[in-house]
C-alpha positions in Angstrom: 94.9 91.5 63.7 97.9 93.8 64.3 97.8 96.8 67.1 100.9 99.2 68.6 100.5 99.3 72.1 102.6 101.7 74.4 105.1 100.0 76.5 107.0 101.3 79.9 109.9 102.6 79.3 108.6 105.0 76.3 108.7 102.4 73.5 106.0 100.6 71.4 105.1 97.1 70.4 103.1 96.2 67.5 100.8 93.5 69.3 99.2 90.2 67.3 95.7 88.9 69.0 96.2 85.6 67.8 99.6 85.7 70.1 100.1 85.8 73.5 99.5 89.4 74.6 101.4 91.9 76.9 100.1 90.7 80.4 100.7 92.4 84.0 103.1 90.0 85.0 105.6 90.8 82.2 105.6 94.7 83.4 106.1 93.6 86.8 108.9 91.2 86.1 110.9 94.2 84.2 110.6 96.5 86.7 112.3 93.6 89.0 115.5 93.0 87.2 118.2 94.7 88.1 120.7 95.0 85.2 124.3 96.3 85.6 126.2 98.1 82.7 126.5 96.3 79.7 125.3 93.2 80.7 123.9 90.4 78.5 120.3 89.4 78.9 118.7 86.3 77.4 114.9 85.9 77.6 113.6 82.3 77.9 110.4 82.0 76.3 110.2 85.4 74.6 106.7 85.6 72.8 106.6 89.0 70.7 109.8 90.3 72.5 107.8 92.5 75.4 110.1 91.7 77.5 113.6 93.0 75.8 111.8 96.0 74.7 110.8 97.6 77.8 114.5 96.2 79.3 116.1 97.6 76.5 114.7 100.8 76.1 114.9 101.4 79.8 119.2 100.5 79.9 120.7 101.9 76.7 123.9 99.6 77.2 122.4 96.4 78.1 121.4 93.8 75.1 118.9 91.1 75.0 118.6 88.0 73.1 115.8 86.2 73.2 114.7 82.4 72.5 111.4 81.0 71.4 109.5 77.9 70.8 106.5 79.6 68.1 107.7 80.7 64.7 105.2 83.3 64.5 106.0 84.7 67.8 109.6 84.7 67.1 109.1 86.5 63.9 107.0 89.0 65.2 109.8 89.6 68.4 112.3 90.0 65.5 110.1 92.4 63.4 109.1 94.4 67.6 113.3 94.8 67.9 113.6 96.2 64.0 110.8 98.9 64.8 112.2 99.9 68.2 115.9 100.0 66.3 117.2 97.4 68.9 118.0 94.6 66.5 121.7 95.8 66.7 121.7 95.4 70.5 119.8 91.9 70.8 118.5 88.7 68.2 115.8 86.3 68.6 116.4 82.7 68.0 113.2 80.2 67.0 114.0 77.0 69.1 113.1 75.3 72.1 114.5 77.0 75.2 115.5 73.2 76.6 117.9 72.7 73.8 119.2 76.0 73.4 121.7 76.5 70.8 125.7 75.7 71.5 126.5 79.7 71.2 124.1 81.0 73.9 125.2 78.4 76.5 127.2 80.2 79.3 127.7 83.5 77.7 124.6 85.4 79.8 124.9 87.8 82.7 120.9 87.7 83.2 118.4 85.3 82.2 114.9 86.4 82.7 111.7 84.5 82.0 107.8 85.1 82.4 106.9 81.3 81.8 103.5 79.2 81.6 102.4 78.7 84.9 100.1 75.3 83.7 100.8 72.2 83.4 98.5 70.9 79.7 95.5 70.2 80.4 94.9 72.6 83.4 94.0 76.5 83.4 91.4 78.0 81.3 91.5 77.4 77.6 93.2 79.5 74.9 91.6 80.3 71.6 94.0 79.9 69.4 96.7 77.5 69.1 99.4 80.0 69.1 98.0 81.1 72.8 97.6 77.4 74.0 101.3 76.5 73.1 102.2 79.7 75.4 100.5 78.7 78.4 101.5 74.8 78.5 105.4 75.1 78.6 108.0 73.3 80.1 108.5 72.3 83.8 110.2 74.5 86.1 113.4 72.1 86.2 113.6 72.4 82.9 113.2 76.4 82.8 115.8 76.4 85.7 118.0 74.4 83.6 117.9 76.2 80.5 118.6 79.3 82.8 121.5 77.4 84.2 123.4 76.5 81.3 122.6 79.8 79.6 124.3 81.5 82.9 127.9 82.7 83.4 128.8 81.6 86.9 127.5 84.3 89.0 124.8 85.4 86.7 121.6 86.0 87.7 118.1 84.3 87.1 114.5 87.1 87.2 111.5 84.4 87.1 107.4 85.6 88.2 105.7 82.5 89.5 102.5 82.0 91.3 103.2 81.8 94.8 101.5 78.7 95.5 104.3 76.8 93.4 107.4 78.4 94.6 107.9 75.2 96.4 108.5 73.5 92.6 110.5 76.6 91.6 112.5 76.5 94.4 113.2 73.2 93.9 114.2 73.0 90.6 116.7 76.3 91.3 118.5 74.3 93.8 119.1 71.3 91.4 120.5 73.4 88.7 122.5 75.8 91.8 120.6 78.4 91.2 120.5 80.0 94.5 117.5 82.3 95.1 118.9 85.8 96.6 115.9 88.0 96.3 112.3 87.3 96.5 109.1 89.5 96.2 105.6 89.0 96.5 102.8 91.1 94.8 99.3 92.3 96.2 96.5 93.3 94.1 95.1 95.0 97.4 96.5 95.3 101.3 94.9 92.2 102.8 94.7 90.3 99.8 96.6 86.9 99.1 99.9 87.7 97.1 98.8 86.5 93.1 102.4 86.9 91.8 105.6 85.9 93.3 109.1 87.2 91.9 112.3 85.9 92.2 116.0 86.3 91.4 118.4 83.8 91.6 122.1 83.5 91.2 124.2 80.8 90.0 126.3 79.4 92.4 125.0 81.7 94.9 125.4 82.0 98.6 122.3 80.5 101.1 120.7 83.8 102.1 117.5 84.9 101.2 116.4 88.2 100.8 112.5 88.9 101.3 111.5 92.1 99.8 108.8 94.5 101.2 105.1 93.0 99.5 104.1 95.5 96.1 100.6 96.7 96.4 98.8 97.2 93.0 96.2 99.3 94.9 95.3 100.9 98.1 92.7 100.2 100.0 90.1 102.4 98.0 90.6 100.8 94.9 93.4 103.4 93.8 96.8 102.6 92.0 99.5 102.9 94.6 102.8 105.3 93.7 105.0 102.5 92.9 103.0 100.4 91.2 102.4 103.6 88.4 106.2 103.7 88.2 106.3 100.5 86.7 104.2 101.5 84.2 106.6 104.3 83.4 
């Protein structure tokens, strides 16, 4: 089953259930990155393409690729840029983000990923295969080190994570010199635990760490807070 959803940024996606959908985290992470004019993005693990569209349709001049593991998500990211008219500004590639193909290594000004955050075997179970394949990834050295080749020297890595494995993320940035430069955690509620952590990271950055005021998806009644609407915009 096929549905067009609204995305921020004033464009739509047409949506398959049996694929992973449009989640919170993938919003977030787009409002995050912080393109420059007429940059190159590639998008590690890019299911139906959610992430290029809202990127894309948000900076006219900036172009997104994407790579990804699923056929049927692939072909559905490619058929998501051909509706929005952005297949002259980005392409998507069916393959396995830790052997990415020769042309895409070192050619990126961003990378950005919203990746499976369990390991197989851990997390609550998808339905479909599709789903399941989305959720059980690669490790975050690997991630990291796709982003790392990808990368021009300079370029910059966007990545959401939960916050109680930055320590792993972290870790795995540093081995590929992927020096993290701007970090952010997000609140459903003041006084709540953060349940999203996101990051930018620069190849062959400097050692100094920027910690961003925390994002509150609500206010203390319950309500939608200011900032997080605009995200949605």
């Amino acid at each position: 089953m096929e549905r067009v959803i609204p995305l921020p940024g004033g464009v739509d996606m047409a949506q398959r259930s049996d694929l992973f959908p449009l989640t919170q985290d993938s919003v977030l992470l787009a409002g995050f990155v912080r393109p420059r004019p007429r940059e190159r993005a590639l998008d590690l693990g890019a299911g139906q393409g959610v992430l290029g569209l809202m990127l894309m349709a948000r900076c006219p001049d900036l172009c997104v690729d994407g790579v990804e593991l699923s056929a049927c998500a692939a072909e559905q990211a490619c058929l998501n840029y051909r509706r929005a008219e952005f297949d002259g500004r980005g392409r998507i590639v069916c393959a396995d983000l830790r052997a990415l193909p020769g042309g895409m290594l070192g050619r990126y000004d961003l990378c950005l990923s919203n990746p499976p955050y369990f390991a197989p075997g851990r997390g609550a179970v998808a339905r479909t295969a599709a789903k399941a394949g989305a959720r059980c990834g690669c490790a975050p050295d690997e991630l990291c080190a796709s982003a790392g080749r990808a990368l021009r020297w300079g370029g910059r890595f966007f990545v959401c994570y939960r916050p109680d494995r930055l320590p792993a993320l972290f870790a795995a940035l540093a081995s590929c010199r992927l020096e993290p430069k701007r970090l952010r955690f997000v609140h459903h509620q003041p006084g709540r635990e953060a349940c999203l952590a996101l990051v930018e990271a620069r190849k062959g950055g400097g050692a100094q760490l920027d910690v961003m005021p925390p994002l509150f998806m609500q206010d203390e009644s319950g309500n939608c807070t200011p900032e997080a609407l605009e995200m949605y915009r």
